[in-house]
Each structure stands twice: as structure tokens, then as C-alpha cells.
Backbone bond lengths (Angstrom), bond angles and torsions (degrees), N, CA, C in turn:
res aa  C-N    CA-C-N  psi(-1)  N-CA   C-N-CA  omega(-1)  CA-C   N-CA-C  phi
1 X - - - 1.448 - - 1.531 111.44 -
2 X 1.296 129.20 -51.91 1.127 145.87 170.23 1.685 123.23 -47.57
3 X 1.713 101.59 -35.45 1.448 124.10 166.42 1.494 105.81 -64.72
4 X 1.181 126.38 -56.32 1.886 139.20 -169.21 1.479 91.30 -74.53
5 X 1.571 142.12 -26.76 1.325 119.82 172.11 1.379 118.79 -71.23
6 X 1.442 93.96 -63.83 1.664 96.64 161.90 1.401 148.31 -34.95
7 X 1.564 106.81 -20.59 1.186 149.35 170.43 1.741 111.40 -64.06
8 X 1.445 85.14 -52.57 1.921 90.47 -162.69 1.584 89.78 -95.68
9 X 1.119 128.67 -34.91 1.941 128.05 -167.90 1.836 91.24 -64.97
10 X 1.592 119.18 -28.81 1.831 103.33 174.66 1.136 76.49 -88.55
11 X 1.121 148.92 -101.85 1.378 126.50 -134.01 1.772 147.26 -28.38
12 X 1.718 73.05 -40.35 1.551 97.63 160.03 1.341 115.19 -57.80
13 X 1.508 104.95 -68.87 1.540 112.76 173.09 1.649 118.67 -23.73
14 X 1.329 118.90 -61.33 1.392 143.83 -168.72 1.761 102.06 -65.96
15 X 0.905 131.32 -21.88 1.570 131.85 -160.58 2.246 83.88 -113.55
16 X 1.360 104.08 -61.89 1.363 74.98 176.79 2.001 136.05 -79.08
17 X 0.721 106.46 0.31 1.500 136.01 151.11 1.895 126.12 -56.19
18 X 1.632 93.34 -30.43 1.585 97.56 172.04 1.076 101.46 -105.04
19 X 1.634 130.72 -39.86 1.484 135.17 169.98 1.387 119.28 -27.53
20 X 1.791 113.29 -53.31 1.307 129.55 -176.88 1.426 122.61 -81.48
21 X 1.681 106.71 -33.39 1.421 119.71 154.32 1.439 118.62 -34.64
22 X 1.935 109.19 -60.49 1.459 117.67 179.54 1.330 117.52 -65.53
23 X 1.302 109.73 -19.41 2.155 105.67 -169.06 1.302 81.53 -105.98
24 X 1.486 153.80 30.70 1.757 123.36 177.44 1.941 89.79 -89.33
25 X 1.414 91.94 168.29 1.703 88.91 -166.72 1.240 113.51 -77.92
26 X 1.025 126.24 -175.25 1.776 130.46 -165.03 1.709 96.28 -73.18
27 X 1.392 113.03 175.77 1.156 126.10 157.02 1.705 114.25 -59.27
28 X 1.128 117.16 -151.32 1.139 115.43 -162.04 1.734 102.98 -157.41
29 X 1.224 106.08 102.38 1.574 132.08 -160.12 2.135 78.03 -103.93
30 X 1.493 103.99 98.54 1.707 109.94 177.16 1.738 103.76 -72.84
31 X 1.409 101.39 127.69 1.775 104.36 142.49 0.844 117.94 -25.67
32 X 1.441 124.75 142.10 1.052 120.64 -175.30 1.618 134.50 109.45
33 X 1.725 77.36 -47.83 1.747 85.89 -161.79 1.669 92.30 -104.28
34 X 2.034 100.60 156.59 1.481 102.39 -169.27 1.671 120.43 -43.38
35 X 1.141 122.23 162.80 1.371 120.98 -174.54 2.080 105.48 -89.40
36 X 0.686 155.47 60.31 1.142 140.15 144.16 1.864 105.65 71.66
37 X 1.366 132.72 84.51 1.263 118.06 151.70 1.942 115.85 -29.53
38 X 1.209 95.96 163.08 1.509 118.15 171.91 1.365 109.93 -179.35
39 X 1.178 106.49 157.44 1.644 122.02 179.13 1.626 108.92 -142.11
40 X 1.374 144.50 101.38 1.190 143.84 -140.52 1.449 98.88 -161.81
41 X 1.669 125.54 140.00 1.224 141.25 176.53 1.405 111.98 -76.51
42 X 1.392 123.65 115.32 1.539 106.70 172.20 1.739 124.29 -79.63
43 X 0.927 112.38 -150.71 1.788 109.07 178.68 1.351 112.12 -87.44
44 X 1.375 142.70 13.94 0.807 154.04 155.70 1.555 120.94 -101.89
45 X 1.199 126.79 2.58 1.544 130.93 -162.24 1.515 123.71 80.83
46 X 1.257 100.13 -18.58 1.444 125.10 -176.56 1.996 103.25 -45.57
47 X 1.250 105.52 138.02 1.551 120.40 175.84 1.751 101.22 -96.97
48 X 1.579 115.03 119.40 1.425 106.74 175.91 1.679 97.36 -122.42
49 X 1.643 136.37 167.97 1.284 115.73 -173.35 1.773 72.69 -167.63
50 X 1.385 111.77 150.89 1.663 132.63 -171.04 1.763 94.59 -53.04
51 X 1.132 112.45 -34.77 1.603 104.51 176.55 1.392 131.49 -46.04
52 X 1.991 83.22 -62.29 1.532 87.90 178.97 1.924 128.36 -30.55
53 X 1.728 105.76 -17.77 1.323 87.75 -154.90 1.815 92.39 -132.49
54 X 1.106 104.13 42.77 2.012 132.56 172.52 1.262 94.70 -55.33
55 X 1.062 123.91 143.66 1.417 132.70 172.70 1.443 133.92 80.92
56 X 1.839 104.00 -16.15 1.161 105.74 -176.75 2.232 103.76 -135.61
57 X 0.973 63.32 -178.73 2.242 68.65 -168.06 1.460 101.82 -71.23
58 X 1.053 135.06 140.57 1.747 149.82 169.94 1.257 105.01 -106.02
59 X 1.644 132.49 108.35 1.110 111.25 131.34 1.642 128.62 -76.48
60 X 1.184 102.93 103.13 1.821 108.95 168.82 1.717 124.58 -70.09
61 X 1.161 115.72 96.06 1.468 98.07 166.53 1.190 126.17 -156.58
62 X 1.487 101.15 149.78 1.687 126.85 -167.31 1.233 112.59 -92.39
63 X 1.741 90.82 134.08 1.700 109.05 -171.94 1.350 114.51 -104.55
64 X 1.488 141.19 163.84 1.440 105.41 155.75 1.824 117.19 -84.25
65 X 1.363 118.08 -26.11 1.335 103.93 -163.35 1.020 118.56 -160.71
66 X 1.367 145.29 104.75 0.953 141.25 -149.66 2.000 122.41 -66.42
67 X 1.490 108.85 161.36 1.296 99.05 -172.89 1.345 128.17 47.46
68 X 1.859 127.94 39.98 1.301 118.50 156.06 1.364 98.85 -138.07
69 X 1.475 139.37 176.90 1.265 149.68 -118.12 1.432 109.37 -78.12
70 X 1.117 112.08 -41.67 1.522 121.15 -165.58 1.037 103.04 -108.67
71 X 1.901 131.60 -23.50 1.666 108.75 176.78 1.904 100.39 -88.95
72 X 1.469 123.66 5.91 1.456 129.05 -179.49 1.432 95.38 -86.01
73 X 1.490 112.88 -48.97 1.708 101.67 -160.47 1.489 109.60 -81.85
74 X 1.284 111.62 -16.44 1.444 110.16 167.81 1.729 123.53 -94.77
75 X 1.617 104.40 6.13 1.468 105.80 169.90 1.820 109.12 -103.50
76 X 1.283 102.22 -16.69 1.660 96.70 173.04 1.315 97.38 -93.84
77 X 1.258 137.11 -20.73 1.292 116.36 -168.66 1.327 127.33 -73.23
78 X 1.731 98.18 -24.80 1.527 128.33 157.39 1.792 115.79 -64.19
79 X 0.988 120.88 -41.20 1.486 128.78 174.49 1.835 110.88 -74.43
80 X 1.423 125.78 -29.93 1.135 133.94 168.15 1.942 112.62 -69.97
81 X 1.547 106.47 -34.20 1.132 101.66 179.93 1.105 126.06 -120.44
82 X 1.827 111.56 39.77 1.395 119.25 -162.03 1.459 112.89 -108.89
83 X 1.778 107.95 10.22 1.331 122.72 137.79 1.008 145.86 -36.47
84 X 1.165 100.47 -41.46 1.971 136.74 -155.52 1.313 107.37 -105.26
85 X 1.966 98.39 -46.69 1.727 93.92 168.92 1.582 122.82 -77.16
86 X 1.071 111.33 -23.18 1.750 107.58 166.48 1.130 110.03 -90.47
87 X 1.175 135.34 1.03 1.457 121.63 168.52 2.279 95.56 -79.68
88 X 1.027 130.74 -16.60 1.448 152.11 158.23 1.274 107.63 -61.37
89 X 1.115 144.27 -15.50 1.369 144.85 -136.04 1.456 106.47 37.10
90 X 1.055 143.91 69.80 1.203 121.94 -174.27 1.673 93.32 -134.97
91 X 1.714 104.98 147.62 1.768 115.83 168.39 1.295 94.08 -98.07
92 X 1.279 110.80 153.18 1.484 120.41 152.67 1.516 115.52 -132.06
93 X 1.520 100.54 140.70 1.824 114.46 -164.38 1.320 87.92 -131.72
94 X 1.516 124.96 142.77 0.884 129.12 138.55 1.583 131.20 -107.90
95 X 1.489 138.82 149.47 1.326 138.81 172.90 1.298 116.59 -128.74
96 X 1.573 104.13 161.93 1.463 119.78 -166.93 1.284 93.68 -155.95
97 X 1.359 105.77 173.09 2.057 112.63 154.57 1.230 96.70 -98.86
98 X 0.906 146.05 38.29 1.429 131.45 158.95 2.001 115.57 -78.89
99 X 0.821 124.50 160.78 1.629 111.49 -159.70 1.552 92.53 -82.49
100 X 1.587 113.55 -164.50 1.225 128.61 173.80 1.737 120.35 -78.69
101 X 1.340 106.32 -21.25 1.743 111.56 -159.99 1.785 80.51 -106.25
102 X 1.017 110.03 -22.83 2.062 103.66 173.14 1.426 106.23 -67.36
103 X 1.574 103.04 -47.09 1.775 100.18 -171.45 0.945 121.57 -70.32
104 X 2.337 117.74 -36.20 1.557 114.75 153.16 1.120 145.18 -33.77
105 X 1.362 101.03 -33.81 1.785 112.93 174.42 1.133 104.14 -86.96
106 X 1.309 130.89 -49.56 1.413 117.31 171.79 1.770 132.60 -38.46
107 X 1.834 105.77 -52.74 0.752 114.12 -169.77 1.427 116.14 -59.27
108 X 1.648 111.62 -37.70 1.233 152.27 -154.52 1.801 104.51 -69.48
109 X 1.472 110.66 -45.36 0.948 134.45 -173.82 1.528 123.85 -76.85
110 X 1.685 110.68 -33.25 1.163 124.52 -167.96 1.811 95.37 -114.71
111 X 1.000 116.07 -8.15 1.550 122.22 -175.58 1.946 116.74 65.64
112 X 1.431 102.04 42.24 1.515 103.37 -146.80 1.952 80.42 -89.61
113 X 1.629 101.86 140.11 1.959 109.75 -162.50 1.633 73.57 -112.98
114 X 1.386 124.59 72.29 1.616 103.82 160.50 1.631 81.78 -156.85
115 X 1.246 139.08 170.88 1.445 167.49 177.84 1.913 90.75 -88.24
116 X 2.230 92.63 134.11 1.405 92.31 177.97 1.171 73.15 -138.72
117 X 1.740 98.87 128.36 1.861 106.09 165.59 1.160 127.55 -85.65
118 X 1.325 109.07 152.62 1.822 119.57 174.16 1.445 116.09 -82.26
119 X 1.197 128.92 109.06 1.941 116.40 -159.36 1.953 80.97 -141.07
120 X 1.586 95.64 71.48 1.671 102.43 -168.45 1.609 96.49 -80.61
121 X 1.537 139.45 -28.64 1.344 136.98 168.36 1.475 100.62 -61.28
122 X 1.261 140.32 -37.05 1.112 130.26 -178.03 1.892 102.12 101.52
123 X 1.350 112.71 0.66 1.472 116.97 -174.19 1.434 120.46 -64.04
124 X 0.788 119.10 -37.98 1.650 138.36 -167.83 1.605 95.78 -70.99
125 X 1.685 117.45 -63.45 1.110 146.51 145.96 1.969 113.84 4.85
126 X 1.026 83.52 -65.05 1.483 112.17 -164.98 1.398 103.66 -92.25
127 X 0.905 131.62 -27.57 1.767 147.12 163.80 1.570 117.74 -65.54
128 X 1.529 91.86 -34.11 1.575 98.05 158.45 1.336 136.60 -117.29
129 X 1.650 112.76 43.02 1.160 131.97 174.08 1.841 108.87 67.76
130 X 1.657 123.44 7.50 1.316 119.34 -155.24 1.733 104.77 -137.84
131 X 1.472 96.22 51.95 1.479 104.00 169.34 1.362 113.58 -118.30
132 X 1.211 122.47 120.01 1.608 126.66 -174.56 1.894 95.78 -105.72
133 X 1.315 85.64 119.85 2.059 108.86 -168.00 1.767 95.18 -93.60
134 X 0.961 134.43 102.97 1.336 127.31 -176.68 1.670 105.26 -109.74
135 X 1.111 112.28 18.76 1.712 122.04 -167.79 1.272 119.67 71.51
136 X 1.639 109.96 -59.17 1.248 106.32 -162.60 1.659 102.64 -89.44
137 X 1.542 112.08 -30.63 1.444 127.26 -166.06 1.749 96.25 -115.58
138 X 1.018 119.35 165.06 1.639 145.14 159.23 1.700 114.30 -122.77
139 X 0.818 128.90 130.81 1.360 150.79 -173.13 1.446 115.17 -129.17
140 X 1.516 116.29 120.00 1.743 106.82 173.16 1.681 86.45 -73.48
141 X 1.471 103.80 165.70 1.379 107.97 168.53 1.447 105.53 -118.14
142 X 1.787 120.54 141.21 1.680 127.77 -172.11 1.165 96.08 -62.08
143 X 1.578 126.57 110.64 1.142 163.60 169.49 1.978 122.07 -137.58
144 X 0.928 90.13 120.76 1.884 87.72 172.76 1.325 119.07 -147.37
145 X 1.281 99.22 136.96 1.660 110.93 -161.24 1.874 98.19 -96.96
146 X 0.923 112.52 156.10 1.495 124.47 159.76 1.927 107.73 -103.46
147 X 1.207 114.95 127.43 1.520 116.10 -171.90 2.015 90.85 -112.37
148 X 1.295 105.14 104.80 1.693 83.62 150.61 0.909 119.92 -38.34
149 X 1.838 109.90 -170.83 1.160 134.38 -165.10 2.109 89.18 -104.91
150 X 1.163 100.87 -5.67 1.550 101.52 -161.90 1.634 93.39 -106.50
151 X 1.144 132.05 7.15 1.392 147.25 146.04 1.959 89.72 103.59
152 X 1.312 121.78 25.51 1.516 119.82 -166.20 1.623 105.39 -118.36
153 X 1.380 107.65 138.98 1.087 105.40 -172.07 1.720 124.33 -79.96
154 X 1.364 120.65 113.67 1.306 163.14 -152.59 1.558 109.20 -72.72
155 X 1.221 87.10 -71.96 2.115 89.99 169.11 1.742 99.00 -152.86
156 X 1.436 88.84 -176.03 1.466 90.77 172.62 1.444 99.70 -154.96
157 X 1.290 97.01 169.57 1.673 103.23 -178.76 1.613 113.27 -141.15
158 X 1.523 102.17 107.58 2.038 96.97 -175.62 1.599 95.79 -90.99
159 X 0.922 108.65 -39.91 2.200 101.97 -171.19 1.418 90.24 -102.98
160 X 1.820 105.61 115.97 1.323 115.89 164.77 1.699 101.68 -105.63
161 X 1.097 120.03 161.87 1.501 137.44 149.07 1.323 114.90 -106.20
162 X 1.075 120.86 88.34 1.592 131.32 -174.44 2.027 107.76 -42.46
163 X 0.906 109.80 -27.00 1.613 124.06 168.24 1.514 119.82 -68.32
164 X 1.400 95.90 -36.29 1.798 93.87 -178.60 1.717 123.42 -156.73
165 X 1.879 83.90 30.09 1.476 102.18 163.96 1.825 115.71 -71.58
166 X 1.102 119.78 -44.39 1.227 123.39 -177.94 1.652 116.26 -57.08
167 X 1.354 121.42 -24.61 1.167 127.31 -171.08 1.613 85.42 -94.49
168 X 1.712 151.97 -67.09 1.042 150.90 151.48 1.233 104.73 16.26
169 X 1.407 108.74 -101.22 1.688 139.58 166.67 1.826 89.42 1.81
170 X 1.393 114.99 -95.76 1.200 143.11 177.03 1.766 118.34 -20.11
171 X 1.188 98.93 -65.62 1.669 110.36 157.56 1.514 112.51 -44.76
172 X 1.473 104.43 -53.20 1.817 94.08 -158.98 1.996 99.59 -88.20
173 X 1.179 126.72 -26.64 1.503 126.67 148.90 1.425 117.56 -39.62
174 X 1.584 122.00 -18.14 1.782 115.92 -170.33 1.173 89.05 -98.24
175 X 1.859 117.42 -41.75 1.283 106.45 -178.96 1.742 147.27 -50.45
176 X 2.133 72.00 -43.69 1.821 96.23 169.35 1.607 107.18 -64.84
177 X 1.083 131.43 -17.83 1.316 106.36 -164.77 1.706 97.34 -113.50
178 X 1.096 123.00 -36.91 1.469 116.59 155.26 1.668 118.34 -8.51
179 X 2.046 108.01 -73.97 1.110 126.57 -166.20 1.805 96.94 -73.02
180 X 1.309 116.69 -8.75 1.902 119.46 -170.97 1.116 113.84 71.24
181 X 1.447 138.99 40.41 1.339 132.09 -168.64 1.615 88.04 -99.13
């Protein structure tokens, strides 16, 4: 009996040990350093690629999934304050692996006026330190980069609050451009 506990307490051990392995946070893609090319279909079929948006500020950011609680309240909250971010010059994109006809309905649904990419290999994902590999599933993880206008990465953000990331975002863009970076 004592053998079969011991048995299941490593086993146990071993399963939560890979669990925590899979959720530890991404690497660490530094300020500073270039932002990651990509080339990705938005919800429209549309082709978008880090170029398209040279010269001006990117907010980039990764969701895990479209249409559930926390990637909704942090995609309108972005569409509510995307006044504020183009009054910044700023685009905002968001990505996921979720396909293109997931992000249409999404977008479609929530009325969100910004481009949501399809990054269904998970590459783009993974280029920006914010792919959660779960074996069976892939997950972007809520991460968002700030891209200068000089195509270099600006800030970043690993702990979002999907409630009052968008106002964040916004703050630390007045800041960056205050100092002229």
C-alpha cells in the first residue's frame, strides 16, 4: 500500500512539474531589440507583415482565444480606446492561433475596427516569446509588445489585466513619446 502511494505522490509530482514547466513565462524578447518580422492573414483575408506599419507605433498583442471572457474584455477595451490610441499615432493588431473565420466572427460580433491575426503555426507567437505549447493545444499567451516607429521593440507587457490594459498601453505610449524614443 505504501509502495502504490509512493508511486502516485512521484507521479503526481512529475505531471505537476510539466504543468508548471508549460505555464513558466515566455523568454524574454529585450526592449530595444528588433521586433520580430511576421506576415499573417487578418480576419478579412487581408496580408499584414511588421512593415506595413514603419514609421509609426504598433501596439502588438497576443490573446489566447478568441470570444471568451478575458480575450473579449480586453478586445473591446482596445476598440473603446482606439481613439486615444490613434490620436498617438498608434495601430493596434491583435494575434492568436485561432484561424481567420474564428477572428471574423469575433471581430464581427464585438465590432472590434482593428485587424486580428491568424498565427495558426503558432510562429509569429513564438517569435515573440508568447506561445504557450500545451502538447495537445497551443495558446498565444496575453502579452503585448509596443513596436516603435523604428520597427524596435519599445516596451512590453507580460501581466496584462484585460480590464485596464488598454488604458496601460496608452499611458506608457505618452510616456515613450514624451522621452522621443
Amino acid at each position: 500500500m505504501l509502495k502504490l502511494m509512493l508511486i502516485g505522490l512521484v507521479a503526481l509530482l512529475v505531471v505537476a512539474s510539466a504543468v508548471l514547466w508549460m505555464l513558466r513565462p515566455g523568454g524574454r524578447l529585450a526592449e530595444g531589440s528588433a521586433a520580430p518580422d511576421f506576415s499573417l492573414l487578418d480576419q478579412n483575408g487581408q496580408t499584414h507583415r511588421l512593415g506595413d506599419y514603419a514609421g509609426r507605433w504598433l501596439v502588438l498583442y497576443f490573446y489566447p482565444k478568441d470570444d471568451t471572457p478575458g480575450c473579449t474584455r480586453e478586445a473591446c477595451r482596445f476598440r473603446d480606446d482606439i481613439g486615444i490610441l490613434g490620436d498617438l499615432d498608434a495601430a493596434v493588431v491583435g494575434v492568436s492561433v485561432d484561424d481567420v473565420r474564428s477572428h471574423a466572427e469575433f471581430a464581427r460580433k464585438y465590432q472590434l475596427p482593428f485587424p486580428l491575426l491568424s498565427d495558426p503555426d503558432g510562429k509569429t507567437a513564438a517569435a515573440y516569446d508568447s506561445l504557450l505549447n500545451l502538447g495537445v493545444a497551443r495558446l498565444a499567451r496575453r502579452h503585448t509588445f509596443i513596436v516603435g516607429p523604428d520597427g524596435r521593440i519599445a516596451a512590453r507587457f507580460d501581466k496584462v489585466n484585460p480590464a485596464t490594459h488598454a488604458e496601460d498601453v496608452a499611458r506608457t505610449l505618452e510616456a515613450l513619446q514624451r522621452v522621443g524614443r
